[in-house]
MIDOSE-1310 file (N, C-alpha, C; in nm, 2 decimals, decimal comma, always signed):
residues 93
xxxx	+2,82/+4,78/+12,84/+2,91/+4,84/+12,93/+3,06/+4,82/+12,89; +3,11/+4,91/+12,89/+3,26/+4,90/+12,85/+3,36/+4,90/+12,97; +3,45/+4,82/+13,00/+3,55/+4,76/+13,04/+3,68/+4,84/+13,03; +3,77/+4,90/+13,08/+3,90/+4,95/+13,04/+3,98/+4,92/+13,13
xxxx	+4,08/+4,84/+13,05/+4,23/+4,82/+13,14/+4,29/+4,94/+13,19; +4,31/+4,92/+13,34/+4,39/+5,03/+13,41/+4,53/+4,99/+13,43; +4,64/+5,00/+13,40/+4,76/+5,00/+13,41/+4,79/+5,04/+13,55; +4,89/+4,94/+13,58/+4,90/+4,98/+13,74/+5,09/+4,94/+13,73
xxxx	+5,15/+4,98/+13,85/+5,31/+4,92/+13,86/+5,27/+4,92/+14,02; +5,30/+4,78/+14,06/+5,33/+4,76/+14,24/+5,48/+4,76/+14,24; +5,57/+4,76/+14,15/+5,69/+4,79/+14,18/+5,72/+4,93/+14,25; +5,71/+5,03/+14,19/+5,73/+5,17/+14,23/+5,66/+5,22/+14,35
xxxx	+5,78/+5,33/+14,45/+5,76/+5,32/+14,54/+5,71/+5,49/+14,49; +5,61/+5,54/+14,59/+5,58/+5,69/+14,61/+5,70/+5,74/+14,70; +5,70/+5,83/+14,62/+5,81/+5,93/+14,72/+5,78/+6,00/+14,79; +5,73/+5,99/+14,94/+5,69/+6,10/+15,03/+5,75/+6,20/+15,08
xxxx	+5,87/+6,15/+15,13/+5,98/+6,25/+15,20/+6,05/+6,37/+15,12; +5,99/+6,49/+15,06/+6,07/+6,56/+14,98/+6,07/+6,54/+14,82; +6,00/+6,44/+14,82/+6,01/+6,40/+14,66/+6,10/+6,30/+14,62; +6,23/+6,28/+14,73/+6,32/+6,21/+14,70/+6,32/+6,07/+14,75
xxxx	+6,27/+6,07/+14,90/+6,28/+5,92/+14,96/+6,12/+5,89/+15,00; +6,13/+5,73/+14,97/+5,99/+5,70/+15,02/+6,04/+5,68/+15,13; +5,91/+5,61/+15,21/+5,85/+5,57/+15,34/+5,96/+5,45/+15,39; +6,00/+5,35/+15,27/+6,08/+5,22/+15,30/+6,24/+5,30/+15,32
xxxx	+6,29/+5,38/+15,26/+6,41/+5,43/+15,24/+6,43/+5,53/+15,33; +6,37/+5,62/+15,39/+6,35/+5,70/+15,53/+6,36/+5,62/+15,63; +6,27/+5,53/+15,66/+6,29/+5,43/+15,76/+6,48/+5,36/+15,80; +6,50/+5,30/+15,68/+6,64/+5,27/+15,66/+6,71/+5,38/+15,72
xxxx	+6,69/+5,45/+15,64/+6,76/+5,56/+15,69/+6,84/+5,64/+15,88; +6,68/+5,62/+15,91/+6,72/+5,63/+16,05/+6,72/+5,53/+16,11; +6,70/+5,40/+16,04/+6,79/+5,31/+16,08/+6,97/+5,33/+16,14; +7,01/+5,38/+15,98/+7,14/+5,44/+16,06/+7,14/+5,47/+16,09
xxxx	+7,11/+5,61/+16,17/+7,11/+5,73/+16,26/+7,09/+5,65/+16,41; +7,02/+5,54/+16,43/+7,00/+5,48/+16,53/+7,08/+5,38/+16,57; +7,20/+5,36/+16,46/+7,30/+5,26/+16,53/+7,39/+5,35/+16,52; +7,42/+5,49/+16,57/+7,50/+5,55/+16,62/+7,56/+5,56/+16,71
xxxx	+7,41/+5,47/+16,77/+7,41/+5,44/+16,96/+7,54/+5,41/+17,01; +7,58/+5,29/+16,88/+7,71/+5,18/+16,90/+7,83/+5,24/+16,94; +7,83/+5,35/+16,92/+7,91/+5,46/+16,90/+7,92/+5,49/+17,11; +7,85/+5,47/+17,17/+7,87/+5,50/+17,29/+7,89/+5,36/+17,42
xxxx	+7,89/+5,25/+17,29/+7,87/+5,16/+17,36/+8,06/+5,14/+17,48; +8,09/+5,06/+17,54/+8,27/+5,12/+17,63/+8,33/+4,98/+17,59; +8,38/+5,01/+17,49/+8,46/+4,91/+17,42/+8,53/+5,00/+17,33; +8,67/+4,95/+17,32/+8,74/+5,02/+17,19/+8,70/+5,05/+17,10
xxxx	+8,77/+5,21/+17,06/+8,68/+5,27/+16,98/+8,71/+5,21/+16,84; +8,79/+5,13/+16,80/+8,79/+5,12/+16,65/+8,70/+4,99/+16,63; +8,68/+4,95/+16,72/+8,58/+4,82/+16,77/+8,42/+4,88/+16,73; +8,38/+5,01/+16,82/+8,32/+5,06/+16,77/+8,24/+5,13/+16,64
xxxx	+8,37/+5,22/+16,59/+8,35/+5,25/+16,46/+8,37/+5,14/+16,35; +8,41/+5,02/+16,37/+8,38/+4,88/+16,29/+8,22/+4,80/+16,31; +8,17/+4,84/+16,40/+8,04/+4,80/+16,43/+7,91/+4,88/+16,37; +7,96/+5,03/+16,37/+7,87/+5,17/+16,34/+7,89/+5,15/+16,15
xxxx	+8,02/+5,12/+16,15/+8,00/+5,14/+15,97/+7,97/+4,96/+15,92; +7,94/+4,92/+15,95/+7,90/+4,80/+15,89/+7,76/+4,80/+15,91; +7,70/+4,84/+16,01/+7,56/+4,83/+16,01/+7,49/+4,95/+15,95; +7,63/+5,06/+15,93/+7,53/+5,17/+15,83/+7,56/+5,13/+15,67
xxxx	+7,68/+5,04/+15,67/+7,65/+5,01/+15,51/+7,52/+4,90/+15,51; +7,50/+4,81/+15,59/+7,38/+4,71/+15,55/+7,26/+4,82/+15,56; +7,23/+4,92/+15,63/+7,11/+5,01/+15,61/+7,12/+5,07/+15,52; +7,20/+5,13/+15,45/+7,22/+5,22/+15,31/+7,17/+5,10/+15,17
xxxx	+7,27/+4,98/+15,17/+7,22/+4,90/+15,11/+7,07/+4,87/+15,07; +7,02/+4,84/+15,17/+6,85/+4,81/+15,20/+6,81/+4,93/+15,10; +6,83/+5,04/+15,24/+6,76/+5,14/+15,13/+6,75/+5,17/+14,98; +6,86/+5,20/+14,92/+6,92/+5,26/+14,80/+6,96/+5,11/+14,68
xxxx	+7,02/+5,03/+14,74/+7,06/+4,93/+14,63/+6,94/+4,85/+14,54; +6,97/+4,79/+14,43/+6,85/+4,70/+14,33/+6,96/+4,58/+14,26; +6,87/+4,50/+14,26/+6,96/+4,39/+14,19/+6,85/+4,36/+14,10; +6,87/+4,38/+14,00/+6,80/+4,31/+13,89/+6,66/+4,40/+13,89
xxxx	+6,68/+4,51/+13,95/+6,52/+4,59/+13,99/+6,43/+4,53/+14,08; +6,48/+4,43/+14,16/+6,47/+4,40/+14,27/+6,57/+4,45/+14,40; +6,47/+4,52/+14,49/+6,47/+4,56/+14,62/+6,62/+4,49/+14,70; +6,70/+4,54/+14,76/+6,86/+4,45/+14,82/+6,78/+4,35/+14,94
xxxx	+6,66/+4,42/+15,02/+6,63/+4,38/+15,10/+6,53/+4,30/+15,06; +6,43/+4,29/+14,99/+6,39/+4,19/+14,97/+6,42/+4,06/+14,88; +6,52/+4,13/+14,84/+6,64/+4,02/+14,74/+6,69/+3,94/+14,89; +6,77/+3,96/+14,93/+6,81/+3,90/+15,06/+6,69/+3,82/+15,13
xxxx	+6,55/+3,89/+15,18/+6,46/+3,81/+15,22/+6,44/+3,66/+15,12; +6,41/+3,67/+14,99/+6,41/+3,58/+14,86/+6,56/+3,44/+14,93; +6,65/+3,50/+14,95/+6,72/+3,43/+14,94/+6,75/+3,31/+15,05; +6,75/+3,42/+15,19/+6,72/+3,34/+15,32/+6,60/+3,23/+15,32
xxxx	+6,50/+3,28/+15,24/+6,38/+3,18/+15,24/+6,40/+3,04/+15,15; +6,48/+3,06/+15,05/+6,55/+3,00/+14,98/+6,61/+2,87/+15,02; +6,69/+2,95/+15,15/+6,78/+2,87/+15,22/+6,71/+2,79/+15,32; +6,64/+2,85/+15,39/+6,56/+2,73/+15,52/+6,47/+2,72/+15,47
xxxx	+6,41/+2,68/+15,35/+6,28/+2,59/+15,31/+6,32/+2,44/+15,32; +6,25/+2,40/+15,34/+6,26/+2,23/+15,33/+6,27/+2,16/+15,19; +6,38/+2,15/+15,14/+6,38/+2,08/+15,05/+6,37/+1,97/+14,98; +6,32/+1,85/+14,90/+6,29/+1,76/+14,86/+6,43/+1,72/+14,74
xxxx	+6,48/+1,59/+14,79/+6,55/+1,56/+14,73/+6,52/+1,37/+14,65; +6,52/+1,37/+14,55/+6,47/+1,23/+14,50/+6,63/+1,17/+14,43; +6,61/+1,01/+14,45/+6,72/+0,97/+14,39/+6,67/+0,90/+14,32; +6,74/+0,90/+14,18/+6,66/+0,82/+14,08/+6,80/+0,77/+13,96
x	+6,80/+0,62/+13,94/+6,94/+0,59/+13,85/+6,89/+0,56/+13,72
């Protein structure tokens, strides 16, 4: 019986939406659409529009950006985890 390697990539995402955006990047997406809300919150408005564009640049990021062909968002998860692991430190002369 013969055996054949299947080539696979778990990196790449399928593009559902249009051909152009997956499922992870749509999401994002109306992510910003949904912190527009901030936009009606009764606080000054440049207060506002300081709140709406910061949280639509961290959702565009997620979406769209790669660091090293790594994901912004799961680069970021990588990193936070990073950060609050318990670390072991030895002292040795």
């Amino acid at each position: 019986m013969k055996f054949y390697k299947i080539p696979f990539d778990i990196k790449h995402e399928e593009k559902i939406f249009g051909g152009y955006l997956s499922l992870r990047q749509f999401l994002y997406l109306l992510l910003t659409v949904f912190s527009s809300v901030t936009l009606f919150i009764n606080i000054k408005i440049w207060i506002r529009f300081l709140i709406f564009f910061a949280l639509a640049l961290i959702w565009i990021l997620f979406a769209f950006f790669k660091i090293d062909e790594i994901r912004f968002d799961k680069y970021i998860i990588n990193v936070l985890k990073y950060v609050f692991r318990r670390k072991r430190y030895y002292y040795e002369r």
